[in-house]
Every structure is written in structure tokens, then in C-alpha cells.
N, C-alpha and C positions, 0 to 999 in steps of 0.2 A: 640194132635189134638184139634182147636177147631173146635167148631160150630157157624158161623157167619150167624145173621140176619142184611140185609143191608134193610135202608130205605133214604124214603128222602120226601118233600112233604106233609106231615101230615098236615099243614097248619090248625092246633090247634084240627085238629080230629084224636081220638086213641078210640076203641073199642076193645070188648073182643075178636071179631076174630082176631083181630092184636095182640092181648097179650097172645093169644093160642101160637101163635108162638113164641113170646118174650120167653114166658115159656122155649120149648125146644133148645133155642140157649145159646151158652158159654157168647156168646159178641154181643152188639146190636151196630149198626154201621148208626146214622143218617147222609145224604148229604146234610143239612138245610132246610130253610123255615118248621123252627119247629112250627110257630107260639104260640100259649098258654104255657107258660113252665109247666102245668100242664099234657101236654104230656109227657116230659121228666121227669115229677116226677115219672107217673106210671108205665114208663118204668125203672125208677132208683130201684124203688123200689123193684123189679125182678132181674133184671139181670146190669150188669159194661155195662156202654155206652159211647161211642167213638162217638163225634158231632163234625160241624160245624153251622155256623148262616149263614140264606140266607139271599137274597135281603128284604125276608118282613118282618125281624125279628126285635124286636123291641131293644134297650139300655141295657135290661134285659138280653137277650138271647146274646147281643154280648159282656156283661162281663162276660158271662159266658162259652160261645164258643170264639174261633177261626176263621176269614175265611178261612185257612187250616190248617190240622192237619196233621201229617206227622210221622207215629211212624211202628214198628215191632209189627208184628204180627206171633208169630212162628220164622219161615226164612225168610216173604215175607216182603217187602218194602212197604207200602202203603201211597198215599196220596190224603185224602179227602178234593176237597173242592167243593161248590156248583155252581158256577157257571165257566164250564172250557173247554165247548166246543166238538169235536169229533173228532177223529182220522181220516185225517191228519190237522183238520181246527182248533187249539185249542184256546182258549182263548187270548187274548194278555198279560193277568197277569198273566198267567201257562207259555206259549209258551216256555220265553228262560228255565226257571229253568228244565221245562221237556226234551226240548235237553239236557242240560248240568248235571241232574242226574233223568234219567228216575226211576223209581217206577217198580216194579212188576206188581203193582195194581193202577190203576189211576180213583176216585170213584168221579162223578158228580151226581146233581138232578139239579134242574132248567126248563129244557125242558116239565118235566110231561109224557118224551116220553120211552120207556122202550127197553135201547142198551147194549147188549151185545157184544163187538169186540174185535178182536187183532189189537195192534196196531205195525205190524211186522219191522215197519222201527225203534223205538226203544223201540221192545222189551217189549210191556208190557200188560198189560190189563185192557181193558176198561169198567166201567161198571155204567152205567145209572139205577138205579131200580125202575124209571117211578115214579109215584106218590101215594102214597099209603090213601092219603085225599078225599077229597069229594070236594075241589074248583077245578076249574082249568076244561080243551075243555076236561079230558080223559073220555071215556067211561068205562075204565076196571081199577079199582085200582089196583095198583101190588105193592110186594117188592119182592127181591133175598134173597134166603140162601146155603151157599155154606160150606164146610168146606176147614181149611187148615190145614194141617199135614206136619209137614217141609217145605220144599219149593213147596209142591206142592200145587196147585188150586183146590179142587174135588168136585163132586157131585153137581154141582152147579143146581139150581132149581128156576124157576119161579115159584111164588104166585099170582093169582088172584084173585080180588073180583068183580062182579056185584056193579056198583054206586048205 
């Protein structure tokens, strides 16, 4: 089993309440617009992290991410990348790949907006974990942690902050 903390949005801000959590997760799982890679230092420095680079990432952060990443977790299929839309409307760079090999787990950020869905026509799940930074229209910063244990999805749980 692990235990996965998903983010995405930091857009160069990480504090000690977000690193409370980093603490108790197996695997930290960013959906880009990491901003400063000195977020991702202090989260490296804790706990094994699985990124991608958003739109406002700089040269830095896209040699050292991916715009999708696509690996096993457990049994589950997962693949993150930052900008890719919502079930049934996805992205036109995700669209055919995800008809022709759907994911378990289908992990965006970009929006700032906080979705959790199934996506029943193929089979998977969808999941936004809103913005967890300080730029950007949200009022409530969030990220998801969920665990998985074989193929299964569990315990999934919303994190809120006050901006």
C-alpha cells in the first residue's frame, strides 16, 4: 500500500503546513506550475516525488520534468500531466492517447479548480487537486491524498487551507 500526496499549483510557494503532510505520504505526486524548484528541493528532501512542468515553469524545471509522466503505481495506471482538461471535454494533446490507452488515474492542475470525477465512458479517474499556492482567482488552497493498495483507489481525502 502506499500513501499518495497529490499537488499541483504551488507556483513557487511550499510551507510547513504543506510539508506536515508531505511528512506522512509514501509518494509525493506534483501536476506542475511548480514554479521555484526550490519547492521541489524541500519536498525531495522528505519524501520520492513524481512531477510534471506547467505552463509557467521555467527551462530549469522542464529539464527536469516531463509534460506527462505515465508510470505504475502499485496495479494502478497513472498519468500526470498539467494541463488536460475534464471528462468528457479533454484536452486535444491527451484526447486521442486517452481513448486509445485509458489510465486508472488521469491527474491534471492548471485550472486552480478542485475535481474529483469518474470518467465512466473510459473507465478511469479523474482528478484535479485545485491549487495548493497562493497566486491564482482560488479562495481555498487544497491538495488530495489518497492511498492505493493493488488496484484499488482508497481513502481519498480533501486538504484545505485559508489563503
Amino acid at each position: 500500500m502506499k500513501k499518495i500526496l497529490l499537488l499541483s499549483d504551488t507556483h513557487s510557494y511550499i510551507d510547513d503546513n504543506i510539508l506536515k503532510y508531505v511528512k506522512q505520504a509514501d509518494e509525493i505526486w506534483h501536476a506542475g506550475d511548480i514554479g521555484d524548484l526550490s519547492v521541489i528541493d524541500a519536498i525531495k528532501m522528505l519524501k520520492p516525488l513524481k512531477a510534471v512542468y506547467g505552463n509557467i515553469d521555467n527551462a530549469e524545471a522542464r529539464a527536469e520534468f516531463t509534460e506527462h509522466n505515465r508510470f505504475k503505481c502499485e496495479d494502478v495506471d497513472v498519468w500526470i500531466t498539467h494541463i488536460g482538461g475534464y471528462p468528457p471535454s479533454y484536452n486535444n494533446r491527451v484526447r486521442d492517447g486517452l481513448k486509445a490507452n485509458p489510465p486508472d488515474i488521469f491527474i491534471t492542475g492548471h485550472s486552480h479548480i478542485l475535481k474529483v470525477m469518474p470518467d465512466k465512458k473510459l473507465d478511469l479517474l479523474h482528478i484535479n487537486p485545485g491549487a495548493i499556492g497562493t497566486q491564482g482567482f482560488h479562495n481555498v488552497r487544497t491538495m488530495v491524498r489518497f492511498e492505493i493498495d493493488g488496484k484499488k483507489i482508497q481513502n481519498l481525502e480533501v486538504i484545505e487551507f485559508k489563503r
